[in-house]
N, C-alpha and C positions, 0 to 999 in steps of 0.2 A: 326607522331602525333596521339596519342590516341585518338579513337572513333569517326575518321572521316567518316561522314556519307558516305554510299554507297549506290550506285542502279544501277540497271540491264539498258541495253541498250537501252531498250524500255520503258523505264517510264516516259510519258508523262506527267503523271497529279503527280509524286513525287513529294514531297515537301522537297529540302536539308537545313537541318537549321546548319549552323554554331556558334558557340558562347557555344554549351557544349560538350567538348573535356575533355578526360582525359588524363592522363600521366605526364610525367616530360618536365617542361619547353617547351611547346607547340610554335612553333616561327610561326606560321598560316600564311603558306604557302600552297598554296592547288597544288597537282602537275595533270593535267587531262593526263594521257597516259591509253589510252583503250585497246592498244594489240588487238590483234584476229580480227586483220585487218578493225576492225570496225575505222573509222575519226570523228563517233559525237556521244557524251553521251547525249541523249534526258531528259530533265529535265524539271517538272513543273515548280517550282519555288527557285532560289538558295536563301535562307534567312541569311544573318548574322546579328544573335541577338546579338555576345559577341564577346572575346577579346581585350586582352589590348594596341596595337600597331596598328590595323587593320589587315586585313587579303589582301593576295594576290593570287590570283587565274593563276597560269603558265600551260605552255604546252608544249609537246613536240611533236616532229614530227607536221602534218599536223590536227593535234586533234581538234575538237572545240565542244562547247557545242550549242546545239539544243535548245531551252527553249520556252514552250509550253503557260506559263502561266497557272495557277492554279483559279481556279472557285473561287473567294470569296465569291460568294453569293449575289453579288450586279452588276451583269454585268458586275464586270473588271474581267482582268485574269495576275494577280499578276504574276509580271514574275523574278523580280528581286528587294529586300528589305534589307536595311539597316537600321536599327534599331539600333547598336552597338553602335553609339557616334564615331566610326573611321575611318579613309577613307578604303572602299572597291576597291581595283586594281585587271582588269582586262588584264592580258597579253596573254589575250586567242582569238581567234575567235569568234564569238558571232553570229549564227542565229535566229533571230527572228520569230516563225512560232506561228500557233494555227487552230486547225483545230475542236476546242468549237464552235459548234453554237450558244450557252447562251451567250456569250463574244461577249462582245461588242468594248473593246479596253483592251491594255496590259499597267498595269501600273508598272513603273521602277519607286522606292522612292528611294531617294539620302539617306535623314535626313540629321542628322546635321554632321556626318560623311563625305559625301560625295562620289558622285561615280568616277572610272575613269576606261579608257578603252582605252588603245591603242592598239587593235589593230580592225581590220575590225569589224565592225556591217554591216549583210547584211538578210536581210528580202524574208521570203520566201511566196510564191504565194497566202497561206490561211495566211496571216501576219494580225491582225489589226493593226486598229491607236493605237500610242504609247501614253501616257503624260510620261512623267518625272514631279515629286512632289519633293516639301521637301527637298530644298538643291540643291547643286552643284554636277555638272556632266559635266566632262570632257572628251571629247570627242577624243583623238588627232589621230588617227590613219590615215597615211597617205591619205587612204581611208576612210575616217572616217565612213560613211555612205553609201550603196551600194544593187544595186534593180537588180539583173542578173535574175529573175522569173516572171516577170511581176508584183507583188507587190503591191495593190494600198493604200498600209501603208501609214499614215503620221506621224512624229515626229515633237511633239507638246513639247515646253516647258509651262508645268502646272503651275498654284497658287503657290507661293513660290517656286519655283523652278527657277536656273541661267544657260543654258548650254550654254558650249562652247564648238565650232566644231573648233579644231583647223589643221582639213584637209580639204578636197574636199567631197562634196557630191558628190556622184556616181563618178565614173571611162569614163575618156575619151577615152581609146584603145578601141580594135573591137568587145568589147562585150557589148551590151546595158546596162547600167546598172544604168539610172537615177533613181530617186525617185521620187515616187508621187507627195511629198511633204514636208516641214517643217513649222513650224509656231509654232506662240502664243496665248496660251489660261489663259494670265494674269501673265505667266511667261517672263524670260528674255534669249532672243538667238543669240548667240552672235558669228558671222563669223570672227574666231581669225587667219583663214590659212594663208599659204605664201602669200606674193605678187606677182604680176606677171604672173600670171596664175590665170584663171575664178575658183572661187571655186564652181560654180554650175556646175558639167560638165556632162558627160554621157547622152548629150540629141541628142538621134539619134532616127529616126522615130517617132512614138507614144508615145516613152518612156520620158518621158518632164517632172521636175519639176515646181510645184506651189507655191506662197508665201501665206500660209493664215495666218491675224493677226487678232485675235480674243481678243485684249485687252490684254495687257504689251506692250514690247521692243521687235524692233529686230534691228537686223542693224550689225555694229563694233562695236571692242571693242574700248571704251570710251578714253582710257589715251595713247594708244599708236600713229606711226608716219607711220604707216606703210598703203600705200594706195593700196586699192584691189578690187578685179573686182567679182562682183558676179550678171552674165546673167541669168536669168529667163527665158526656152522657153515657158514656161506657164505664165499666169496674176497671179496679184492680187488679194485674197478677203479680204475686209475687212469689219468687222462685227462689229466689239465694241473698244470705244474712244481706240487709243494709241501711242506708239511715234515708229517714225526712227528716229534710232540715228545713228550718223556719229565717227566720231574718233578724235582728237584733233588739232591744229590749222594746221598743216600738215597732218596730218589719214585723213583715212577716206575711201571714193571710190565711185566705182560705184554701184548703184542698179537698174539694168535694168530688165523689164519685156518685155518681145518681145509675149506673147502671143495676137493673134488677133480673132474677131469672133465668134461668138456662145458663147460654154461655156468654152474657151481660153482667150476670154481678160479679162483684168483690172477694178475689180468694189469696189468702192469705197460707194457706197450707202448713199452717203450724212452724213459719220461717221466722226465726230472730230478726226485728225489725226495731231500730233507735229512733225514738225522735228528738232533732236536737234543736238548741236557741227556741226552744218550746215558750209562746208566753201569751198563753191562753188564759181560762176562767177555769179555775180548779173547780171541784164538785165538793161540797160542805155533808157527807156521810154521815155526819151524827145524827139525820134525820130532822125532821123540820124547816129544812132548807130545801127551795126548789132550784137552786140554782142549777144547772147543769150544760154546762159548755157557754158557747156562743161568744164568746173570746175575741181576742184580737188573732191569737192561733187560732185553727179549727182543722181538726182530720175528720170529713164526716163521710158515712155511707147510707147508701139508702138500702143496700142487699148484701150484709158482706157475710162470709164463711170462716171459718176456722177450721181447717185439716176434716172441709166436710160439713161441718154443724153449725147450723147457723149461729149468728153471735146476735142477743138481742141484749134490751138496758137490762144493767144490772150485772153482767158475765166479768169476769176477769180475765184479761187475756196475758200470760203468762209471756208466750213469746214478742211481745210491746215492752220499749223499757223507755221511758222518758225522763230525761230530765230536766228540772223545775228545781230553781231559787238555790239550787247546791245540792241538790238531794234527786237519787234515784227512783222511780217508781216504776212496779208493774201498771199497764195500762189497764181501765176500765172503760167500756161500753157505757152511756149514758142516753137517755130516750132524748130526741130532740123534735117533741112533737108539732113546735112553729115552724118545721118544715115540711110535715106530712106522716103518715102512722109509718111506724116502722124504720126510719130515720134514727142512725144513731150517732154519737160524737165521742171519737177514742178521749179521754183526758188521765192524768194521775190518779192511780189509785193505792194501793199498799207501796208504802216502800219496798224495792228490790233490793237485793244483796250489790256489791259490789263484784260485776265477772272479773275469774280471772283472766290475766294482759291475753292469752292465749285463744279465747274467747271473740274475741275482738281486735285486735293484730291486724286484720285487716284492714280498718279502718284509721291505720297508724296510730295507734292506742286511744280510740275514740274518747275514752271516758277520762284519759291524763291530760288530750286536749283540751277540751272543755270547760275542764279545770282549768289550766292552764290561762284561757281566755275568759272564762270568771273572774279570775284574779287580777286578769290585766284590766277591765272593765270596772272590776271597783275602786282597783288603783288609781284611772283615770277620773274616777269623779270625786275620787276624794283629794285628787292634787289637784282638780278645777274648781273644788270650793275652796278648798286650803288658797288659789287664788282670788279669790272673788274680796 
């Protein structure tokens, strides 16, 4: 392919732009083989402005690209841009490093193209936190996410942004290699991996991920049946209103925080917090009943806080609102002692009021959605038995 950009081994702060090639019939496919025994082409920032299919980025051999992020001039360091209008495919290895002291975090823009990347993302020592912006980003690589440096990156899904991880964070064999962290900062992220297996894994010694939800979604993904386990050995933070979402009348799974203590457990801060597609094991309150949690949902913690105060079984948590079978509830605390003392499980407790639209507007009127796809879910089974 004509006039595809080049640079030397060591060009940390290059900028490659994709999108003005010349020659005949350009099919943009990028091949990375570095030769001269060199394994990573260090790059500022890879940009694809153009082409008309998208572009795809291959490798051979053990080759990956190093990617430094580039100085915008505003604290971030642009690490990866899609501008094109096409999906950008990554079938390459991917390091995340920066070793800018002006940079404050690495920003990876999907647009309206979108990105994707199967294979490993792994984050190296001087790494900032990541957002992902602007679009869809597909995450799939079996390893999807991975911290072998000590790392204390977090990948945030940003404002307008939807990712999906649909492998394991960090690596469970004999090499440490949790992540800091993942979380949301108004964007949506979404734990699409197998079942069956924790997709938080890699938490050995110190090396521990955190959930932080900083306003959007995190949770599963919404429409599918597939129920999955994602351990947290680090807490919660949560900073600004948003939703857990679950998976569909069967999806869904576990979200456990096992962090405890200091600055490891669970703090919730007194923030409006939805849980939604909820379809756990309600708690039986009238007394005589031990049921409590353990569900096909599950929100559990082993330390969590409330604006401060610890939350043990039995609390009502006022800023929790879930909802279950059509109906609103404040959240309750429940003992979940088959996991250890002190272990609790958020599920339904008092019905809540209905907030006003204003309330939640953010969430593009959460609670007329949901509705909204209640009704379309019992529509549907009621026109599949009306066929049957």
């Amino acid at each position: 392919m004509g006039g595809v950009p080049s640079t030397p081994n060591n060009a940390n702060n290059q900028i490659l732009t994709f999108g003005a090639e010349t020659g005949g019939a350009p099919d943009y496919i990028v091949v990375l083989d570095q030769g001269n025994n060199k394994d990573s082409q260090n790059v500022g920032t890879l940009d694809v402005t153009g082409g008309t299919s998208g572009y795809t980025f291959n490798q051979t051999g053990d080759f990956f690209y190093t990617i430094y992020g580039a100085n915008d001039g505003f604290g971030n360091g642009n690490s990866i841009l899609n501008s094109s209008g096409n999906l950008a495919t990554f079938n390459v290895d991917i390091l995340q490093a920066n070793n800018d002291n002006t940079v404050d975090q690495s920003i990876w823009d999907a647009g309206t193209g979108g990105l994707e990347f199967n294979n490993t993302i792994a984050f190296a020592s001087n790494a900032k936190n990541v957002e992902i912006v602007n679009g869809t980003a597909d995450i799939n690589g079996t390893i999807s996410l991975s911290n072998t440096t000590g790392s204390q990156a977090i990948v945030f899904a940003s404002t307008g942004s939807t990712v999906n991880i649909n492998g394991t964070v960090g690596d469970a064999g004999s090499v440490p290699s949790a992540m800091r962290g993942i979380g949301t900062q108004g964007g949506t992220l979404l734990l699409a991996g197998p079942a069956g297996s924790d997709l938080i894994a890699g938490e050995q010694g110190s090396r521990r991920t955190s959930l932080e939800v900083q306003g959007g979604t995190f949770g599963f993904t919404a429409d599918d049946s597939l129920v999955r386990n994602a351990t947290f050995e680090r807490g919660l933070t949560l900073t600004s209103q948003s939703d857990i979402q679950f998976g569909d009348d069967v999806g869904g799974g576990i979200i456990q925080l096992n962090g405890s203590g200091n600055s490891n457990r669970s703090e919730m801060n007194d923030v409006r917090l939805y849980l939604t597609n909820w379809n756990g094991q309600t708690h039986d309150f009238s007394g005589g009943n031990s049921r409590s949690g353990g569900g096909t949902d599950q929100f559990v913690f082993a330390d969590l806080e409330n604006n401060g105060v610890a939350v043990v079984a039995g609390d009502d948590l006022f800023n929790v609102r879930i909802f279950n079978s059509g109906t609103l509830f404040y959240g309750r605390a429940v003992g979940r002692t088959d996991l250890g003392a002190g272990f609790i499980e958020i599920v339904p407790g008092n019905i809540a009021p209905v907030p006003e639209p204003s309330t939640y507007a953010f969430g593009g009127l959460l609670i007329a959605t949901i509705g909204i796809a209640e009704w379309r879910r019992r529509r549907s089974k009621r026109l599949a038995t009306a066929s049957e």
